[in-house]
C-alpha positions in Angstrom: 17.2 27.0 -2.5 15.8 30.5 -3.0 12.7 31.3 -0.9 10.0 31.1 -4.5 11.5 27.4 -4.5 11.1 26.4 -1.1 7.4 27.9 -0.7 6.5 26.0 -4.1 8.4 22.4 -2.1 6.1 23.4 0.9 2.6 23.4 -1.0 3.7 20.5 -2.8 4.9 17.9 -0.6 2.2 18.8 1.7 -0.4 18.3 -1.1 1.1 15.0 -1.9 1.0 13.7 1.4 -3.0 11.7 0.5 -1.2 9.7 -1.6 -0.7 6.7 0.0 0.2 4.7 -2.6 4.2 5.5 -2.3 4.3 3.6 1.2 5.9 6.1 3.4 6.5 3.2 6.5 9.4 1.1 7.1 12.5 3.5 7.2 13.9 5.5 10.3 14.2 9.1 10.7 18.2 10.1 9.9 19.0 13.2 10.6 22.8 14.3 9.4 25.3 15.6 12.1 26.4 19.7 12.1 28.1 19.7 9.2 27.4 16.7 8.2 24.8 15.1 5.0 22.8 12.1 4.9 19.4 13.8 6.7 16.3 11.6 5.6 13.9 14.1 7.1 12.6 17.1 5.6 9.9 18.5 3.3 8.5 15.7 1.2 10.8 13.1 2.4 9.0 9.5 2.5 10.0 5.7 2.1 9.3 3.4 -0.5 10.5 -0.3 -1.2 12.4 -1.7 -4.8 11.8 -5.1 -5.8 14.3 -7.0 -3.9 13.3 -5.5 -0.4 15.4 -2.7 -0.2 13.7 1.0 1.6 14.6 4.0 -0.3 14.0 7.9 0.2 11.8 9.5 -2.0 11.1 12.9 -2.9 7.5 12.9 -2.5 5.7 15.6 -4.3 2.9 16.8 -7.2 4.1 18.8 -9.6 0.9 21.1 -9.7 -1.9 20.5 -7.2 -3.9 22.8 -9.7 -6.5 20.6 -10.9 -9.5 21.0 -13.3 -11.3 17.7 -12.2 -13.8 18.4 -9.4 -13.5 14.8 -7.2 -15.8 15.8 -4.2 -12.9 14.0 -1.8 -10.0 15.4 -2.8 -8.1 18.2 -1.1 -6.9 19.4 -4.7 -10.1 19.1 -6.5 -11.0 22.3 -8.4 -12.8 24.5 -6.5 -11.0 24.0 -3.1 -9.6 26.7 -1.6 -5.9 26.0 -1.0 -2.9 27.3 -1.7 -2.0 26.6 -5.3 1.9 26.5 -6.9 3.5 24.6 -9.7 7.0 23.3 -10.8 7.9 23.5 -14.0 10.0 20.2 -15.2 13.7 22.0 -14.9 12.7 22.5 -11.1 11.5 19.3 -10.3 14.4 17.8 -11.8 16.7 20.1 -10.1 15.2 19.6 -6.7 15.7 16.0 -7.4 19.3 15.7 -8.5 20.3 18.5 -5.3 18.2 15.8 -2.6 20.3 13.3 -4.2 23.4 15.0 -4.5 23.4 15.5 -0.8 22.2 12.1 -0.1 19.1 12.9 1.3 16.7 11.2 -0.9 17.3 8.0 -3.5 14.7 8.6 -6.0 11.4 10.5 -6.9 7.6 10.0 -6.5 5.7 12.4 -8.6 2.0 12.9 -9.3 0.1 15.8 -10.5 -3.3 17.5 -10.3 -4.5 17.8 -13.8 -3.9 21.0 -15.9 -4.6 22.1 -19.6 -5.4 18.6 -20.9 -4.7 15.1 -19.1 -2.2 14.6 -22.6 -0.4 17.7 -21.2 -0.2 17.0 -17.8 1.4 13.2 -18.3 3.8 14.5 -20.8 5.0 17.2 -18.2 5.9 13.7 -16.0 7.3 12.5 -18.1 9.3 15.1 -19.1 10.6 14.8 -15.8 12.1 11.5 -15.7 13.3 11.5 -19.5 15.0 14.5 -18.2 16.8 12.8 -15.2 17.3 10.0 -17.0 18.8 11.3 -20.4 20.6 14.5 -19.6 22.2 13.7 -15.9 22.4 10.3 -15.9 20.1 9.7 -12.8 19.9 5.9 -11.6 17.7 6.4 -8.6 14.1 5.1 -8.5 11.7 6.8 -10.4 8.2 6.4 -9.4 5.5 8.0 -11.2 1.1 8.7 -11.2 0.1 7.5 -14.6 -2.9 9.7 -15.9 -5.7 7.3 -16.9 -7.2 9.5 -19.2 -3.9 10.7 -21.1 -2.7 9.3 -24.6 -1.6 5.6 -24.2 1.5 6.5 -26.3 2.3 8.9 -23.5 1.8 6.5 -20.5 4.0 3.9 -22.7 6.5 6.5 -22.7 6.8 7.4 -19.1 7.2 3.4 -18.4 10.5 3.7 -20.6 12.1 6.1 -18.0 10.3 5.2 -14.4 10.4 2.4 -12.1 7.3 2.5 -11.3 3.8 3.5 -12.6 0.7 3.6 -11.0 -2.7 4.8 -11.4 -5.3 5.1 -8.5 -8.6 3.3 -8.8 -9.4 6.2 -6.3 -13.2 4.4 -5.1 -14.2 0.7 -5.7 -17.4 0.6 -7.5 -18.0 2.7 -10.9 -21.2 4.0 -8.7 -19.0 6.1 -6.3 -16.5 7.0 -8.7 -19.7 8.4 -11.1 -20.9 10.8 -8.0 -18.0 11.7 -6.1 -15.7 12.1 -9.1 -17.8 12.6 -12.1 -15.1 13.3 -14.5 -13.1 10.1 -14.0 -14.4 6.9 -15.4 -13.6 3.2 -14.2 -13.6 2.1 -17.4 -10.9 4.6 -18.6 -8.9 3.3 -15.1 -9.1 -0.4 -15.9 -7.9 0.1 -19.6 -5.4 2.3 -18.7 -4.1 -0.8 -15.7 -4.4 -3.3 -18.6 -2.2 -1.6 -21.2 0.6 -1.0 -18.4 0.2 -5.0 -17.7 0.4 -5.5 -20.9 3.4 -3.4 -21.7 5.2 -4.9 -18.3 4.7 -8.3 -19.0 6.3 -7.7 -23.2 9.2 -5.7 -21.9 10.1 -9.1 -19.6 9.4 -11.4 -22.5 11.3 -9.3 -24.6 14.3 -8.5 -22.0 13.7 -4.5 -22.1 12.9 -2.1 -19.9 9.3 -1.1 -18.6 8.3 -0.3 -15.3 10.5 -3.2 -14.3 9.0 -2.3 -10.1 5.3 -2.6 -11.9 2.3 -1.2 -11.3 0.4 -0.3 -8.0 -2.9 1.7 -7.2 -4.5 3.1 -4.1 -8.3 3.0 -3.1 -10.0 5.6 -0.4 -11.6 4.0 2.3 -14.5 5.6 4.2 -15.8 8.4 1.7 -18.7 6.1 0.8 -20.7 3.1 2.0 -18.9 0.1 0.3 -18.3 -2.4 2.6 -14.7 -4.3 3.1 -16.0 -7.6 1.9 -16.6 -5.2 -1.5 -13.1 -3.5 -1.7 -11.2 -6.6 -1.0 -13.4 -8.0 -3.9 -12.5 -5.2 -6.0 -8.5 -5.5 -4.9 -8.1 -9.1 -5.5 -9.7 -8.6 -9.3 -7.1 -5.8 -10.0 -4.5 -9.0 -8.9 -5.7 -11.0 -10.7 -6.2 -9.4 -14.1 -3.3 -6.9 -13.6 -0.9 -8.4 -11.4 -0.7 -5.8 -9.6 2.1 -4.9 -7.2 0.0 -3.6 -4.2 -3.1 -2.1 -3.7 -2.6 0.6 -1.5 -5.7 1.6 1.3 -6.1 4.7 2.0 -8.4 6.2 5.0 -10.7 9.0 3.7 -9.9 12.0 5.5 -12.4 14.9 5.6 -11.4 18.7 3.7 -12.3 21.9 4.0 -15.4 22.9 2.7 -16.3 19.2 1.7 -19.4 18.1 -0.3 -22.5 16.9 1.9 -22.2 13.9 0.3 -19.2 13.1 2.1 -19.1 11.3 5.4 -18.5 14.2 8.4 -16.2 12.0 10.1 -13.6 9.4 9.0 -13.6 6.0 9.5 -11.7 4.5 11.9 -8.2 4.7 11.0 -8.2 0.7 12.4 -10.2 0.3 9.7 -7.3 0.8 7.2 -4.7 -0.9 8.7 -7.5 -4.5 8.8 -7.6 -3.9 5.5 -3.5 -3.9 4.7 -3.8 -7.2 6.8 -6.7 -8.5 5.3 -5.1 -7.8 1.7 -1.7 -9.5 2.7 -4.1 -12.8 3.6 -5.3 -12.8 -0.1 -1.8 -12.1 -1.5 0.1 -14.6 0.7 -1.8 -16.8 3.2 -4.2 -18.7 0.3 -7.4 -16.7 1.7 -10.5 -16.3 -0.4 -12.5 -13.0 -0.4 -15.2 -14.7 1.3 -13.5 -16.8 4.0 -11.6 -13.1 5.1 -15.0 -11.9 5.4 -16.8 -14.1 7.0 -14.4 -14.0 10.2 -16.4 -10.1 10.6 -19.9 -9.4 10.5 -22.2 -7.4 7.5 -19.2 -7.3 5.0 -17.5 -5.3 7.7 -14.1 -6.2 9.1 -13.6 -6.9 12.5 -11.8 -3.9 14.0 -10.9 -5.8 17.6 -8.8 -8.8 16.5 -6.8 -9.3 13.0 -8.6 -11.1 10.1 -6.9 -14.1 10.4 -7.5 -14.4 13.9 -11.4 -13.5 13.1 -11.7 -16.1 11.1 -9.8 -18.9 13.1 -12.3 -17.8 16.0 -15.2 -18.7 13.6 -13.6 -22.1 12.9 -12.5 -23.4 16.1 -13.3 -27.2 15.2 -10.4 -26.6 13.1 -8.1 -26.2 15.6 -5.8 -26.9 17.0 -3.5 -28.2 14.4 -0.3 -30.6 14.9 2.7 -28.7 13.6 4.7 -32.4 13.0 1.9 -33.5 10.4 0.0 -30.2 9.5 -0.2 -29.1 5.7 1.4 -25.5 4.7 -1.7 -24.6 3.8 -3.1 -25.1 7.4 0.0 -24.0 9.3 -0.4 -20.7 7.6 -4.1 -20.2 9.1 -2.4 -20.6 12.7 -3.0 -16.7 13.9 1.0 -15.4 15.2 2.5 -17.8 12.4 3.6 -15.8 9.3 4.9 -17.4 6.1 8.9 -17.4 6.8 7.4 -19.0 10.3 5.8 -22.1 8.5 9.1 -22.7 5.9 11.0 -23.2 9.4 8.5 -25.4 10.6 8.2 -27.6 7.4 12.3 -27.6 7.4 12.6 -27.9 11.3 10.3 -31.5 11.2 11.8 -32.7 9.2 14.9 -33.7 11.1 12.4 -33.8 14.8 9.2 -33.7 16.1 8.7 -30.2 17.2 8.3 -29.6 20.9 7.2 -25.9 22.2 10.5 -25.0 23.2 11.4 -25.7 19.9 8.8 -23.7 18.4 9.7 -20.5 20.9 12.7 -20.4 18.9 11.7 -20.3 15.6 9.0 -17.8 16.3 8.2 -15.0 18.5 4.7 -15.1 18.1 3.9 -18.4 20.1 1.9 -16.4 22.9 -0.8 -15.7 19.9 -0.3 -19.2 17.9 -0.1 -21.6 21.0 -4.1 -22.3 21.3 -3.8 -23.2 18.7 -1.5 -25.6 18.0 -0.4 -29.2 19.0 3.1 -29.9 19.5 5.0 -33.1 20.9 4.7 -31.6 24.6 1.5 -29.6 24.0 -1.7 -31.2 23.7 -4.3 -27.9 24.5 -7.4 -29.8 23.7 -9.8 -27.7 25.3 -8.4 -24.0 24.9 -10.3 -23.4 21.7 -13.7 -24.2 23.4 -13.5 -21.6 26.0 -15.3 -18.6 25.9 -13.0 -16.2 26.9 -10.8 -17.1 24.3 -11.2 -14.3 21.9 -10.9 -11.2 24.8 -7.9 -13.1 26.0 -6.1 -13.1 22.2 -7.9 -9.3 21.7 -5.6 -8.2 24.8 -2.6 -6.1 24.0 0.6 -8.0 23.8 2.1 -7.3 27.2 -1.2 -8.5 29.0 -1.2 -11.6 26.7 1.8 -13.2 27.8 0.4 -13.2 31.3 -2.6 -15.6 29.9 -1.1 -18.4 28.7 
């Protein structure tokens, strides 16, 4: 890689690094022996997930962090002052198919600040991909940033080669969006989600190929006052219209020279990660909205204990529940029970009634779940009334074990 190459991969994969929507957790650092290939470290390096579970490398980068929107929280915006580069599509595509070659990376996640014309800027993407796909015969996962405001023929093109699309909702109310980023448009977002939905859910009926990984979007936490209550609101509507993949959270991080309107400090990075746990209670667990915020306090979640562990606090005449008789739908309220968890239980009774040695084995969160639960040896009828309760189960895990 010549040294004109490696600056422009520098710039780049830093400047994609805010994007949190191409999760970069789950996969461990590899680094390749003297000689030797396989590193998954490196410049713009992250990890993502397929459909059936498995983590992949991605190159993670923009193609131009030159931008002419202005969005007051964004590193890129206009008139920042960063260091700017571009790829052009041959380089992008080279970079890609020499990570791969050497086994570094299994796919590609590209956005793009805008330049020339939204229309331009998406066909430039997916240029990219047709490129990889058409001329070298590339397999490995392609995941790219739809531009909202681009041509829909153009969007319904880049489907045909990627994996993945995705388009950020970026804040979540059209109020914030209209004065920290007043050239995008929630409207123009929404349509934009809806015509990939629409496209995704045709190519299955039809048995062809669109974004068969769907769609996904991210929103910034922190860079205005909008409570959790209201972005888990604005989440589970984008499910439930869209079907979306996963709505990614991202903390709001300040920039350099940053608009006064923008908080001086971030929120508290706890903040985010309530919210990934908050958002896997709507999409699994059979929480409401409401009953997820009701366990905090002012639409706020509660940053000392999890969400479903605030709210089972708040209901304690619900508890404890017998895991012989309990519904699924109760079971997976327990706090330290997750949804593999309960299908043992439901399977386990059905051939015994469960005693707590019985439970230790299917699960090894029975420190956090055993207040409350009833089991044929365990009976704790007056744990949930104590008032200690919640500083014992907001512990860290080592002391917790000592408590019960």
């Amino acid at each position: 890689m010549d040294d004109t190459l490696l600056k422009k991969l520098r710039i780049l994969a830093d400047a994609a690094k805010y994007d949190a929507s191409c999760a970069s957790s789950g996969g461990t650092r590899r680094e390749a022996a003297e000689g030797a290939i396989g590193s998954a470290t490196g410049a713009g390096i992250c990890h993502s997930y397929t459909p059936d579970g498995r983590c992949v490398s991605l190159l993670k980068i923009l193609l131009t962090n030159y931008c002419l929107f202005d969005c007051a929280y964004c590193v890129n915006r206009r008139s920042s002052n960063v260091a700017r580069a571009r790829f052009s599509v041959e380089e992008v595509v080279r970079l890609t198919l020499g990570f791969y070659k050497r086994n570094y990376i299994e796919g590609l996640f590209l956005s793009s600040g805008i330049i020339r014309s939204p229309d331009y800027t998406m066909e430039q993407m997916m240029l990219v991909a047709r490129m990889l796909r058409q001329q070298h015969g590339f397999t490995g996962y392609i995941h790219l940033k739809a531009i909202p405001e681009a041509s829909p023929w153009l969007i319904e093109q880049a489907g045909l080669w990627a994996d993945r699309l995705s388009v950020n909702l970026e804040l979540p109310s059209a109020e914030s969006l209209g004065r920290l980023a007043p050239e995008k448009d929630e409207t123009t977002i929404q349509t934009a989600m809806g015509q990939m939905h629409e496209r995704i859910v045709e190519a299955k009926e039809e048995r062809r190929r669109f974004s068969p990984a769907g769609q996904s979007t991210q929103v910034i936490v922190g860079a205005d006052d909008t409570t959790d209550a209201a972005v888990l609101a604005a989440s589970d509507r984008l499910y439930r219209r869209y079907a979306m993949k996963r709505v990614y959270y991202s903390a709001f991080s300040p920039i350099p020279e940053a608009s006064t309107t923008l908080p001086v400090r971030p929120p508290p990075l706890q903040r985010e990660n309530r919210l990934y746990q908050a958002d896997w209670l709507l999409r699994y667990y059979g929480f409401a909205v409401e009953e997820i915020a009701e366990g905090g306090q002012d639409g706020m979640l509660d940053l000392e204990v999890d969400p479903k562990l605030a709210w089972a606090l708040k209901h304690r005449h619900r508890f404890p529940v017998d895991v012989n008789s309990a519904e699924r739908e109760m079971l997976l309220r327990v706090p330290g029970l997750g949804t593999r968890v309960v299908e043992r239980i439901l399977s386990a009774r059905r051939h015994t009634r469960l005693r707590m040695e019985d439970l230790a084995r299917l699960t090894s969160g029975l420190k956090r779940a055993r207040p409350f639960l009833i089991a044929a040896d365990h009976h704790p009828a007056r744990l949930t009334d104590r008032q200690d309760l919640r500083q014992r189960l907001a512990a860290p895990r080592a002391k917790q074990m000592q408590l019960f």
